[in-house]
N, C-alpha and C positions, 0 to 999 in steps of 0.2 A: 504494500500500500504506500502511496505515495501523495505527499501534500504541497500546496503551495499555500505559502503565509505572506501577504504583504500588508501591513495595517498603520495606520495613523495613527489609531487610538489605540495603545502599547498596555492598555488596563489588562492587565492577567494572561498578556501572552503568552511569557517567561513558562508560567506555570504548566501554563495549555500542552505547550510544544514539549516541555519536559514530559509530559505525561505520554503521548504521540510517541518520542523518542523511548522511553521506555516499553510501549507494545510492538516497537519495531516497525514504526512507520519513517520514512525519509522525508525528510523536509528541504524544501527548496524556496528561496526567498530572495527578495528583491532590498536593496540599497541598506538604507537606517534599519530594515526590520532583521535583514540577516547580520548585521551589525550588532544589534540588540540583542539576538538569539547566540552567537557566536559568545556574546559577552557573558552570556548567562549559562555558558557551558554547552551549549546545545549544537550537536552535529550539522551542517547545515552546508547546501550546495546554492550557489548563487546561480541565480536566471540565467545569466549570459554563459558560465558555462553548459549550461542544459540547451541554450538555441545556438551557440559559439557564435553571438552576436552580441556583441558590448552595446550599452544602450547609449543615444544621441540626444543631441539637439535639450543640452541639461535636463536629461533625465523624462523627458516628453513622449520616447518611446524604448520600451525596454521590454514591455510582457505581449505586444501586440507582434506575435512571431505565432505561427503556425506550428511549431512544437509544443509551443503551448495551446494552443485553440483547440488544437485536434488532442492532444493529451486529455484536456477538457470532454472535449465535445462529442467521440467516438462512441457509437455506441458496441456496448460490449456483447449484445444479443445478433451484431450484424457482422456477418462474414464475411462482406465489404467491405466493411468496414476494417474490420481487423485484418486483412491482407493490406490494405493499403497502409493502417498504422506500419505494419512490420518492412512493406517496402520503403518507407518513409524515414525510418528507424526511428520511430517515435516511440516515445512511452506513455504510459498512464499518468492521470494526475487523478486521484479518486477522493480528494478532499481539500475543498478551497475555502481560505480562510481572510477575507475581504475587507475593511472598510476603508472609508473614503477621504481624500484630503477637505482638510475642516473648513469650505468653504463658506457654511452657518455663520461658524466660529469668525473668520476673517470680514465678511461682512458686517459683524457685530458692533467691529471696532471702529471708532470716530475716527475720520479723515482717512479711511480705506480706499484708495484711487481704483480705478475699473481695472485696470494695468494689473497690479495686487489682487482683486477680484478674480481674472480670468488666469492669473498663473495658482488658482487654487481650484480649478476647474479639473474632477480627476478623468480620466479618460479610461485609460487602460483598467483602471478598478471596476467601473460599472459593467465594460464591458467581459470582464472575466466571472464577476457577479453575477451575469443575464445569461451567459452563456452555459455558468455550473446550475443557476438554476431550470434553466430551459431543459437541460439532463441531470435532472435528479434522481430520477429512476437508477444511475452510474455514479450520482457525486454528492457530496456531501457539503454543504454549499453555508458557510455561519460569516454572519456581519455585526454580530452582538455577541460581547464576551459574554451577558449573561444564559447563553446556550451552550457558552462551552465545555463547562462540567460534567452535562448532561446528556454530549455528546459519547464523552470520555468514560461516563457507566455504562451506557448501552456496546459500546466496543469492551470493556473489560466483561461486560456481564454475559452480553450474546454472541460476543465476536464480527460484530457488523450494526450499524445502523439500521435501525427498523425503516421502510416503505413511509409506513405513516410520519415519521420523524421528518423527514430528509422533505417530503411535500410541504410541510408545513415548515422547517425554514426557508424551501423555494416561494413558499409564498410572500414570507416574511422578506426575503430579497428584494421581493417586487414594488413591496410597501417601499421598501429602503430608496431605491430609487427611482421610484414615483415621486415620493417627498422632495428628495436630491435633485431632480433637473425640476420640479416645483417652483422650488426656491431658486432656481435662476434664470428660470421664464422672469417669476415674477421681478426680481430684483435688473433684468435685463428691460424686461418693459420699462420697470420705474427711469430706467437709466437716459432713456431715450421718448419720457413724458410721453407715451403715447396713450391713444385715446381709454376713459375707464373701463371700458367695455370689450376689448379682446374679443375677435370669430371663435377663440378656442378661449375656455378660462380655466387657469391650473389655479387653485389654492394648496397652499400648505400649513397644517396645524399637528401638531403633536399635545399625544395624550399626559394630562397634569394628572388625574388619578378616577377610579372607579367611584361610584356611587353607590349607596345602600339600593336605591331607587332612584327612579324619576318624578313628574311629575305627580305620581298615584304609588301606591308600594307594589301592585301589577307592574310596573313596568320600568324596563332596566336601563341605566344610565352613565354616561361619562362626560368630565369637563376635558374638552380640547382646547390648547390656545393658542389662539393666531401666530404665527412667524414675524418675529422683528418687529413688532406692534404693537406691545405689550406694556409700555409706559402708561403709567396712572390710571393701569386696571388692574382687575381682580387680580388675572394672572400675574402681577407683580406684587400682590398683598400678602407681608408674614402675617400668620396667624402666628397671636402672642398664648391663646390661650381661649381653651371649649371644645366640643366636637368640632370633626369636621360639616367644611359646608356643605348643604343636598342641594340639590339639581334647582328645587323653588328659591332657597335663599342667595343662589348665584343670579338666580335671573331677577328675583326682585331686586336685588344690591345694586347690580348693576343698570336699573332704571333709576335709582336712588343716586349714583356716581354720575349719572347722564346728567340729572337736573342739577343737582351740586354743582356742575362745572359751569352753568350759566352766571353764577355769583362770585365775585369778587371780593365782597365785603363779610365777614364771619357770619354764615349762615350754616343752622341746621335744617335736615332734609328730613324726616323719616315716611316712609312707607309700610304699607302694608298692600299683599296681592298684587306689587308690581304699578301703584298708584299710589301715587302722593299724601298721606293725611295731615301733616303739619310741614310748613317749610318755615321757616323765619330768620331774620339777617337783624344784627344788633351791633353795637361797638363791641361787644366780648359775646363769645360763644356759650359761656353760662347763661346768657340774658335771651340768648337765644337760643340755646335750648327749651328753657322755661319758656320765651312762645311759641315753641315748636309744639311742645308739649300740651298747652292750656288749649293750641286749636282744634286736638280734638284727642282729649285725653283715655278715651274708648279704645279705638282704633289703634294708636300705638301700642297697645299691650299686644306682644307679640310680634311686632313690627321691628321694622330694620334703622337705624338711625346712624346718618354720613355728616363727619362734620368736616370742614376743610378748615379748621384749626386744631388747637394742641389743647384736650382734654385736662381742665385743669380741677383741681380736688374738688370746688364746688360744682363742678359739672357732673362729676361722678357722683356726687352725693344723688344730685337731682338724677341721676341716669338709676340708679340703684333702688332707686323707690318704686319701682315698676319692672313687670316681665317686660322684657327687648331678646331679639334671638340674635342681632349682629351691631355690635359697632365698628363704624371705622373712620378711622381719623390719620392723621400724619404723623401725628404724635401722642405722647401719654407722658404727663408726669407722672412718678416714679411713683408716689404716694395715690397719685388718683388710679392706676394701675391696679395699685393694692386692693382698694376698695371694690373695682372693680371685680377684680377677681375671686371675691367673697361667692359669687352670681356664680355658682358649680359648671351650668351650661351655657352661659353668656360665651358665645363667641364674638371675639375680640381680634382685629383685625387692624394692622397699619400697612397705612398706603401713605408714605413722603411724596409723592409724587400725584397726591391726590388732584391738584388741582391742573395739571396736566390733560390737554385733549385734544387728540388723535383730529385731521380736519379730513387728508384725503384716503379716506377710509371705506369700505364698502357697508352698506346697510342691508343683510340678508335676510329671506324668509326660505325656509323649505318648504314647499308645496306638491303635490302628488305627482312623479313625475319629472320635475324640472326645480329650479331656484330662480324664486325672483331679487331681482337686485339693485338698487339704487343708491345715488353717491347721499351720505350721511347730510341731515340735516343742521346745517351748523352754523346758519344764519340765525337773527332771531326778526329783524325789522327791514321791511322795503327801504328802498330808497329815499321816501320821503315819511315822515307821519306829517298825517293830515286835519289837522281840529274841522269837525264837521258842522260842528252844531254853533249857535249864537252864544254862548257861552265857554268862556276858556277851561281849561281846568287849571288849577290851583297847582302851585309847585308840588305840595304836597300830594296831591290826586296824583302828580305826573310823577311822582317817585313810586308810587303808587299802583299805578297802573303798567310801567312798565315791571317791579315786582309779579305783578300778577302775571303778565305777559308771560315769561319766564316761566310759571308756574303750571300753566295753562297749555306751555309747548308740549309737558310731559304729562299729561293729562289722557287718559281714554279718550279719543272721539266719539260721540261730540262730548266737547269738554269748556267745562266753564270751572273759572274758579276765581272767590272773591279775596278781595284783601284789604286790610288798612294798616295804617304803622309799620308797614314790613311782615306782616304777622301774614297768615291764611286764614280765612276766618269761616271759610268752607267752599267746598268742592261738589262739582255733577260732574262725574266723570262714565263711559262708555253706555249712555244712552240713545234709545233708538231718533228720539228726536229732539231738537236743540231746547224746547221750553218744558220736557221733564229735567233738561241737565239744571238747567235756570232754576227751577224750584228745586230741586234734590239741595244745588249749591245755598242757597237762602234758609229751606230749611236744616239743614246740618250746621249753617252761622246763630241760628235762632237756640238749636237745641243746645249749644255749648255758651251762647255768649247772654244767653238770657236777654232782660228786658230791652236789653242796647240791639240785640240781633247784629245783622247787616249794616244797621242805619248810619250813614254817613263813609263806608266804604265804597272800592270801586270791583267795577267784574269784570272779565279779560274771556271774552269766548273765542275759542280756536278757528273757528270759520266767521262768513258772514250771518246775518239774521234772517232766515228768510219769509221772517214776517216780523209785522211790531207788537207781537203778545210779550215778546221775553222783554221789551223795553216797560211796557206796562207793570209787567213782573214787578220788574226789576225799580223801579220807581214806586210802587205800591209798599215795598221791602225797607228804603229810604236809602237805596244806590244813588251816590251822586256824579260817577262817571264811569262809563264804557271804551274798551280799547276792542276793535275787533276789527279782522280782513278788512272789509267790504266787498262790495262784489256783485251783491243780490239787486236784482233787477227791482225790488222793491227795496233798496236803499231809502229811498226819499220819504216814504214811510218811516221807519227808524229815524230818523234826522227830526223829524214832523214830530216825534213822539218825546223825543227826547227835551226840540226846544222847548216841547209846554209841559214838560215838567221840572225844566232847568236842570237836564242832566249834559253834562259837556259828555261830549263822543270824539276817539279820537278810531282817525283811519289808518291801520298801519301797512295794506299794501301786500301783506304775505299770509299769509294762512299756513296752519301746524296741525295738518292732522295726522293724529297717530293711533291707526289703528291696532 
């Protein structure tokens, strides 16, 4: 039996090959790795004596020789095959041991020129990869030291790899470099800005870890994370402390992180079901949590809470007084940590780079079939805002209402949501029509803020109005300004209703819906 070893990533190959070397297999290997092998005591015959072709052009071609391909490639069940190995003088290569130059790795790194990029591009590796796993039924084909072990029982134990074994790392192969030329579609489009939308479109993501479940305990689940894109998301968040996270609290968190990143001034976010129930921005994040918290003190039990400041001890007092299933923030003083971690299953979560966000990015959906896709929403106002109505709003309304804006972009379609003081003072998020969201968001203000209600805040609907009942609503409530698209053909309605109630409207020109 005979092997060829060439590898970049040197994790446990010492070991491997000693083991190989001890059942009496011959190893053949390429530059640094039979270098590495030689160093570690291990018998070893280099490439170029096996083709008696020294490799060129630094090192560019050296295993792309037809002693080797057909070593590889023959099959051993064909008679043809094997006449012509033996006219050829070729030999067997019956276990290939592959990975790849760390082109991931090289790219990772800040100020990586394309130059640097493209001499990390392996050639000969995938191709000897494709080729052992294309005859697996003959080869023995590993690109992950964590198979190598396992490889090494079933030879000591049966004296051959099992059938089933060998398919299943030929498949694993294929994964390896699907991923591998993946990431240099994608990284080669990026290079040369071309359009979002590619004839052909490669992603690449690798798996972060399993899940108890998914959505339901019926059904099974893994978190993958994007390649190279992973700044000021989940994927970049240590957990300090709690279980880990399930498939719901990744996907609510990160609608939680979405709306986070529209604020700049110390605001808390929390969610529940993936929908906003308290958002609020103060000079200190304590002061804001507490009106994160007061908006709708229900609903956060059990909910997820983002803050894009540093958790400070009075924050965690307030945070500790109530079930929460995730926090996360950028930071944590040491003592409000402590406290923190009183909360057995509070998971706890830092992200330094929270406030970090991603612009040209994809927006995906899985649908039956096919993926639909479009570039991330990441505007928040047209080009102009437009005061509609005979009456201005007040600086205050205008701080106001673009808060709510903000608020309302991460909102269920159709979604409305009210605000004053930076506060949320309630929410109608994914109903069927725009004047149940309008009442849903008044009464959930009424049932928390008591006899004050709504009165003297402003509301932020995601689309146009396409009637003037939600202005009526909304006026009847004692809202004294509206931010919405415009658009509706019955605009001048709205406008009409608003001036004779003296509610100032403004037009922002964009619409946010999210379904």
């Amino acid at each position: 039996m005979r092997a060829l070893i060439s590898v970049s990533d040197k994790t446990g190959i010492i070991d491997f090959a000693k083991e190989l070397s001890h059942l009496g297999v011959d190893i053949i290997s390429t530059g640094g790795t039979a270098k590495a092998l030689a160093e570690g005591g291990i018998p070893v015959t280099e490439v170029s004596e096996l083709t008696g072709f020294t490799e060129c052009l630094d090192g560019r071609v050296k295993t792309l020789h037809p002693a080797i391909h057909a070593g590889i490639l023959h099959r051993r069940d064909n008679k043809i095959h094997q006449q012509q190995m033996k006219e050829l003088g070729y030999g067997t290569i019956d276990l290939v041991v592959v990975n790849l130059y760390p082109f991931q790795a090289t790219i990772s790194k800040p100020n990586t020129t394309l130059e640097e990029a493209i001499e990390n591009i392996d050639i000969g590796g995938p191709t000897m990869l494709r080729a052992a796993a294309k005859n697996h039924q003959d080869v023995v084909v590993l690109v992950d030291p964590s198979d190598y072990m396992s490889v090494i029982e079933e030879l000591k134990n049966q004296g051959h790899v099992s059938s089933k074994t060998k398919f299943r790392l030929a498949s694993k192969v294929y994964e390896h470099t699907a991923y591998y030329d993946s990431l240099i579609a994608t990284y080669f489009r990026e290079q040369q800005g071309e359009e979002l939308f590619p004839e052909k479109l490669t992603l690449a993501f690798e798996k972060m870890q399993d899940m108890r479940y998914g959505e339901n305990p019926h059904q099974k689940a893994a978190f993958y994370k994007e390649t190279m894109k992973t700044k000021g998301t989940l994927a970049e968040a240590k957990q300090l402390h709690g279980k880990e996270l399930s498939y719901n609290n990744i996907n609510d968190a990160n609608g939680a992180l979405e709306l986070l990143k529209e604020f700049e001034t110390p605001t808390i976010v929390a969610v529940k079901h993936a929908n906003p129930c308290g958002v609020a921005s103060a000079d200190r994040i304590a002061v804001a949590y507490k009106k994160a918290y007061d908006s709708d003190p229900t609903s956060i039990f059990g909910g997820i809470v983002v803050a894009n400041g540093t958790i400070d001890v009075n924050t965690a007092k307030e945070m500790s007084k109530t079930f929460l299933e995730i926090i996360i923030a950028p930071a944590y003083e040491e003592e409000a940590l402590t406290i923190l971690k009183e909360k057995k299953n509070l998971r706890i979560l830092e992200l330094p780079e929270i406030r970090f966000s991603h612009s040209n990015i994809y927006d995906m959906k899985k649908v039956q079939g096919g993926l639909i896709i479009q570039e991330k929403d990441v505007l928040l106002l047209g080009e102009e805002l437009k005061v509609v109505t005979n009456r201005q709003p007040t600086e205050q309304e205008m701080e106001d209402l673009l808060f709510a804006w903000k608020v309302v972009k991460h909102v269920k379609s159709n979604g409305i949501a009210i605000a004053k003081d930076q506060q949320t003072i309630g929410s109608g998020g994914g109903q069927t029509n725009r004047i149940w969201a309008v009442e849903q968001a008044i009464e959930h203000g009424v049932e928390f803020f008591k006899e004050e209600g709504v009165r003297g805040s402003v509301l932020a609907s995601d689309a146009f109005f396409p009637f003037k009942d939600c202005v009526e609503v909304a006026a009847k409530a004692g809202i004294t300004a509206i931010i919405q698209p415009g658009g509706s053909i019955r605009d001048e309605e709205s406008i009409e209703a608003c001036n004779e109630h003296g509610i100032a409207m403004i037009f922002t020109g964009m619409r946010h819906f999210k379904h």
